[in-house]
N, C-alpha and C positions, 0 to 999 in steps of 0.2 A: 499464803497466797502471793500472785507475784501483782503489786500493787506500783503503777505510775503516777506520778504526781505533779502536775503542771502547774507552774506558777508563773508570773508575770513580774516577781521582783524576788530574787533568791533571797533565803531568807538566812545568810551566814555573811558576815556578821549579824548577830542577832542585836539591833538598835533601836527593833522600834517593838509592839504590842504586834502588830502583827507578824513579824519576822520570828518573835518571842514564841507565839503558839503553835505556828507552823512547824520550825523547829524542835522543839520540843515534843511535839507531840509524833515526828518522824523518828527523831531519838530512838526513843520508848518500843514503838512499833517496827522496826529494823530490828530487834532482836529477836523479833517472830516470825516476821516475813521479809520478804526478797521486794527492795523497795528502790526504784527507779526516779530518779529526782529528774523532771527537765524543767530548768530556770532559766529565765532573760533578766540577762544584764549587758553593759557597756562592756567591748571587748580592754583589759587594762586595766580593769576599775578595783575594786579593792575584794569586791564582790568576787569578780573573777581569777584575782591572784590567791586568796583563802578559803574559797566554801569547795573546789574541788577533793583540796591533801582534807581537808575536817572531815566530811559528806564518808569518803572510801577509808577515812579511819573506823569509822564507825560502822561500817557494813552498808551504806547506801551508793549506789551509783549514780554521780553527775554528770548532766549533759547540759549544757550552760553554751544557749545562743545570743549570737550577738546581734541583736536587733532593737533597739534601742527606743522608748515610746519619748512622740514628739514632744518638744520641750514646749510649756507654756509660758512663752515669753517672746515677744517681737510682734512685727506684723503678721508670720505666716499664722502664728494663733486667731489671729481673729479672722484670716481668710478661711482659715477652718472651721472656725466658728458658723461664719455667714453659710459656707458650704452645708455644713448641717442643719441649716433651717430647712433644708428640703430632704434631710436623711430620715427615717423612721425610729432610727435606734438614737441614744442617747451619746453624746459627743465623747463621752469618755471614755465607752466602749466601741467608737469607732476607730478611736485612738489606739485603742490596745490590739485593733487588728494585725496580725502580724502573718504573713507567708512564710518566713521561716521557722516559726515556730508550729505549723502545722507540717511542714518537710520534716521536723525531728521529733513528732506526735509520729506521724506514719511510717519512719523508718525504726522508730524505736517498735511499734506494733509487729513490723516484718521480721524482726529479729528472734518474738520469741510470745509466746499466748500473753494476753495482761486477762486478768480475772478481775480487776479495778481499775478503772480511771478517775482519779481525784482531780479536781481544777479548785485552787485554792480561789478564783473567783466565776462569779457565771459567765463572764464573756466569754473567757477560756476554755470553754465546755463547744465553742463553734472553731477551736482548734482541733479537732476531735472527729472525723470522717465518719457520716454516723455509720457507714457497712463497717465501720470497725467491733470485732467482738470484745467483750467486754463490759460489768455495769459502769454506770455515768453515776458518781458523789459529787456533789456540788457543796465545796464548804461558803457557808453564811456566815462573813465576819461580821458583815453587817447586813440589815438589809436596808438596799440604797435608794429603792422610793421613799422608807421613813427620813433618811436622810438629805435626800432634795426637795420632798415636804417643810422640814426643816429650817433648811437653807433660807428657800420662799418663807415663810412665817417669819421668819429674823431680817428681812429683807427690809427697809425702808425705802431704797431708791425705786422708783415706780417701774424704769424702764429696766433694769436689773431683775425684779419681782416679777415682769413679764417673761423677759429669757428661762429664770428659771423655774417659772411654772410650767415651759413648755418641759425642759428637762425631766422635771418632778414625775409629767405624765407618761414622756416617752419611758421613764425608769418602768412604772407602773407595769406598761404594757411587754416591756422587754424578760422583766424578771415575770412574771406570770408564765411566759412560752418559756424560757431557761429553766424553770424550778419545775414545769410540767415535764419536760425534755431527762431531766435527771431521774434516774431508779431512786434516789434518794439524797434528800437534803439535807445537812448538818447547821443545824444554826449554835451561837452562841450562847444562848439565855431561852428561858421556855416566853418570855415576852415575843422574842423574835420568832420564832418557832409557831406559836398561836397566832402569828400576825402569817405566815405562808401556808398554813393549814388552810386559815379562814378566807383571806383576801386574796391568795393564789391556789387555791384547791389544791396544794397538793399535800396529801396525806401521812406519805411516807416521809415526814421529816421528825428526825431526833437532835436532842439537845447532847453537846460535850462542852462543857464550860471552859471557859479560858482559865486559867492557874498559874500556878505558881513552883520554882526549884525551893521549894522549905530548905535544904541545907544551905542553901545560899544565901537566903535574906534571912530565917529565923535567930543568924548568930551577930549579923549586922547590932553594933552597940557604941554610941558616940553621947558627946555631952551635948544634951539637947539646949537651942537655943529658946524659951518660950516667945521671944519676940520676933523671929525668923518664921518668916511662910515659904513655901515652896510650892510650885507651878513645876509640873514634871509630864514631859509629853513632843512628841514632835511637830516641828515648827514648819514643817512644807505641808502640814493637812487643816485641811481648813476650819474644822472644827476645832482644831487645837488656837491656830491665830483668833478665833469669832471671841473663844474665852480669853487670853491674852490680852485682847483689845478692850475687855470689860472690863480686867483686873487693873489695865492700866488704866482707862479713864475714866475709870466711876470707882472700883470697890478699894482698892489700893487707897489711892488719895483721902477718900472716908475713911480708914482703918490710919493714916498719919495722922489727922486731923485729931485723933485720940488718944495715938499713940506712936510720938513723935520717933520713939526708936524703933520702928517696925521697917524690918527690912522685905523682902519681896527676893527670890530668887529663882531666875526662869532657867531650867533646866531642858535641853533640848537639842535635836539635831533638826542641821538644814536651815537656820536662820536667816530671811533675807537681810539684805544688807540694811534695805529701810527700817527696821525691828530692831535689827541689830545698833544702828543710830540713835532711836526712838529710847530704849532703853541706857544706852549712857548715857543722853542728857534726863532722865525722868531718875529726880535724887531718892535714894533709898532701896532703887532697884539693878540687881546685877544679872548679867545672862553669861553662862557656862555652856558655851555651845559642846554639840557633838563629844561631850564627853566618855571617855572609856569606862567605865563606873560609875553607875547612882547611888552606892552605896551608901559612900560620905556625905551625900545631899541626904537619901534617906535621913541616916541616924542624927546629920547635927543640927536639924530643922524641929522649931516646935509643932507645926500643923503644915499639912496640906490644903490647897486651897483648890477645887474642880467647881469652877463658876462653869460647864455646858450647859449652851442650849443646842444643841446641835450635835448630832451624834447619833447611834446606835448599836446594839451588839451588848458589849462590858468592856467597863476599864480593865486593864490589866494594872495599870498604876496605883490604881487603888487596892488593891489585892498586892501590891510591894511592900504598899507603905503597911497597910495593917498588918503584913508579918513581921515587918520590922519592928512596931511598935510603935509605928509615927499617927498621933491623929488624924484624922482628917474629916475635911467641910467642905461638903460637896451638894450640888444641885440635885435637884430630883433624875435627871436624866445624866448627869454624871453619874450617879448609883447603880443606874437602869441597868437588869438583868445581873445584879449579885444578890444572893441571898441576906445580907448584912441588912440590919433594920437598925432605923433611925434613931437614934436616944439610944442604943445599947453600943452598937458598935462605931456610930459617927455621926457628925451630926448633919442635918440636912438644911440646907439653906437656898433659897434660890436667889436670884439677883438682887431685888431690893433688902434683901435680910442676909447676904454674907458679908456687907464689909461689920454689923453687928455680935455675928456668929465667930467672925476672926477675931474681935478685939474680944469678947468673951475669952476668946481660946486663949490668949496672950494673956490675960488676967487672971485665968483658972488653970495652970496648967497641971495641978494635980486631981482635977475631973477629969479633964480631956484624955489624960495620960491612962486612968484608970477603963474609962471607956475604948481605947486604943486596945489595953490588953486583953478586954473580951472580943473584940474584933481580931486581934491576933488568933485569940486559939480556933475561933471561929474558923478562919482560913486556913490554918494551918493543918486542920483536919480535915478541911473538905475540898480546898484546890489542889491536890498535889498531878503533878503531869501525868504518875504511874496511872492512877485513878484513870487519871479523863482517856489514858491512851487506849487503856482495855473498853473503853466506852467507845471510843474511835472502831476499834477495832469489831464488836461487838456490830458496827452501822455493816462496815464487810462483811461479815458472814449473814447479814440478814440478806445480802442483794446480793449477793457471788453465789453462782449455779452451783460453784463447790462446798458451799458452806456447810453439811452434812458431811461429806469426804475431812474435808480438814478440820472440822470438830473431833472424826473420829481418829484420825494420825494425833490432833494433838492426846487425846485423853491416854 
C-alpha cells in the first residue's frame, strides 16, 4: 500500500518515547509498503540535517517543512493563551495549526493515489482536505483528555486549576469529533483503547503497543550500582517535570534521610535552565542532559524510579529498563497500559510509598534483581517492533479499499 504519514515533530533522531515508536514501527513497515514521511521541524535543526540521508536509506521518502510550532515562552504565549479563551478547540492544538503543512498534505496527494493517511496525532488529521481519497489512522500515543484531566487533579493553584479545566474539556469535545472523523484509531494500551471505544464511540479502534529494539538493549550489561536510582525521560514534557519535581522535593530527600549514599540521576533531554540550576545545587543528584546513549544509565543504575501522576498511553522507558535488566518502581499510572504485574516484574508504589519502595530496593538488591529478570523475559518476548509493526500494518489492511487486492499480491 502506498501509506503517508504526517507528523508534527519528525521523529529521527530518535530521543524521545515517542520519536522511539514512530520510527520504528515506519522501519519495520517500509519493507512492505511505499511509505511517504511528511515532517515539521526548524529549517537547520538537527532534525533536518539527519532524518532526510536516514528516512531514503531505508526506503521511506522525506518531506520535511519548515514551519515551526510557537515557542512557549515570553509574552506572545500568554497573549495566545488569552486569545484562546474565546477558541473552541484546545490551545495546543491551535498551536500545531499549520498552512504549510497542509500545502505538502495536498501536493504530496496530487502527486500520486495514497491508500493511507496516518497523522501521528489528532490535530493533524485537519491537515488533511477531507475530498482527499484515502483512509484517515489516527495514532493515539496518548489520549489527551486523560491527560488534561490529570493535569487539573494535580493542580493545587486554584486559578491554574480553572484554566485547565477549561482545556481538560475543550480536549473532550475535540478528540470525540477527531477519533469519530478517522476510519480507525490506534491507541497504545487496551486501557486507552476502551477509554475511545466507550467515551468517544468510536469502535474501530485497535491496540499496537509501544516496544522495544531487543538486540539493542537485551545485551546492555554494566556494574550495577544498588545505591543509584535513575529518572529517565524527557524534560520539556510535562509530565515528565510534575514527577521530577516530586522526586526532588519529597521522595529523593526521604530515600537520603535513610540512605545517605543514595544518589538520584536525571537523565533527559531539553532541560530548562531553572531544572537545570535546581539540580546542581540539590546534593546527591546529577543531570546528563540530551544524552547520545541510555545505555550506560540503563545498566550502571540499581532501580528505576517512575513517581507519575500524570500521564497516559505506556512508558516506553520502562519496557528499556526491564530489557536491560534494570529494576524498576514505578506509580500505578507509570505502569499504565503494559502488561507487567506488580510483585513479579516491578514493584508498584505511588507517592507516599516510593521513597519506601526505593530504600527497599537499595537494601535488597538481589530481590529487586531477580524480579528485574522476570520482567526482562517478559518483554523481551512480547515488545519487539517486528511484532507491533505487522499489527500496525494489520490496522491498514482492515480500512484500505485495497486490502483484499494486496492480501492477495502478498500471499
Amino acid at each position: 500500500m502506498n501509506v503517508v504519514i504526517v507528523d508534527g515533530d519528525v521523529s529521527y533522531p530518535a530521543n524521545s518515547g515517542k520519536r522511539l515508536r514512530t520510527l520504528n514501527l515506519m522501519l519495520k513497515a517500509a519493507r512492505r509498503h511505499r511509505i511517504t514521511y511528511i515532517g515539521r521541524c526548524a529549517a537547520g535543526s538537527e532534525e533536518d540535517r539527519l532524518a532526510p540521508s536516514f528516512l531514503r536509506e531505508h526506503g521511506i521518502e522525506p518531506i520535511l517543512v519548515y514551519h515551526t510550532v510557537p515557542r512557549k515562552a515570553g509574552l506572545a504565549i500568554a497573549a495566545r493563551l488569552g486569545a484562546n479563551l474565546f477558541s473552541s478547540l484546545p490551545y495546543s492544538v491551535t498551536s500545531h495549526q499549520s498552512e504549510p503543512m497542509r500545502r505538502a498534505v495536498t501536493e504530496a496527494a496530487r502527486r500520486e493515489r495514497v491508500d493511507i493517511w496516518q497523522v501521528e496525532w489528532a490535530p493533524y488529521l485537519a491537515m488533511i482536505d477531507p475530498a482527499l481519497a484515502g483512509a484517515r489512522v489516527v495514532i493515539a500515543h496518548n489520549v489527551d483528555t486523560l491527560i488534561w484531566q490529570r493535569y487539573h487533579d494535580t493542580e493545587t493553584n486554584l486559578l491554574k486549576k480553572a484554566f485547565l479545566k477549561t482545556q481538560w474539556r475543550k480536549f473532550c469535545h475535540f478528540e470525540e469529533d477527531a477519533f469519530g472523523r478517522a476510519t480507525r484509531v490506534v491507541a497504545v494500551s487496551e486501557e486507552d483503547a476502551r477509554l475511545i471505544r466507550t467515551q468517544f464511540g468510536q469502535p474501530n479502534t485497535d491496540v499496537v503497543d509501544n516496544g522495544i529494539d531487543r538486540s539493542y538493549f537485551e545485551a546492555v550489561h554494566g556494574q550495577r550500582d544498588p545505591a543509584s536510582i535513575l529518572f529517565l525521560g524527557a524534560l520539556d514534557w510535562r509530565p515528565n517535570l510534575d514527577a521530577v519535581g516530586l522526586l526532588l522535593d519529597k521522595i529523593f530527600p526521604q530515600v537520603r534521610l535513610q540512605e545517605p549514599a543514595a544518589t538520584l540521576a536525571v537523565v533527559g533531554r531539553n532541560p530548562s535552565a531553572a531544572l537545570a540550576e535546581r539540580i546542581e545545587h540539590t546534593p546527591g543528584v546529577r543531570l546528563h542532559a540530551n544524552v547520545v546513549d541510555v545505555r550506560p544509565y540503563l545498566g550502571a543504575s540499581g532501580v528505576m524510579a517512575v513517581p507519575l501522576r500524570i500521564g497516559g498511553g505506556s512508558r516506553l522507558k520502562i519496557l528499556e529498563a526491564l530489557a536491560c535488566g534494570l529494576p524498576v518502581v514505578s506509580s500505578r499510572i507509570g505502569a499504565e497500559g503494559l502488561t507487567i504485574k506488580p510483585g513479579e516484574d516491578y514493584v508498584q508504589a505511588d507517592e507516599d510509598a516510593m521513597a519506601v519502595a526505593l530504600v527497599n530496593a537499595i537494601r535488597q538488591p538481589a530481590a529487586m534483581q531477580a524480579m528485574a529478570e522476570h520482567g526482562r523475559r517478559l518483554v523481551l518476548e512480547t515488545y519487539d517492533w517486528e511484532v507491533l509493526a505487522r499489527k500496525l500494518e494489520a490496522t491498514w489492511e482492515k480500512c484500505s479499499p485495497n486490502a483484499h487486492a494486496t492480501t492477495e499480491i502478498a500471499k
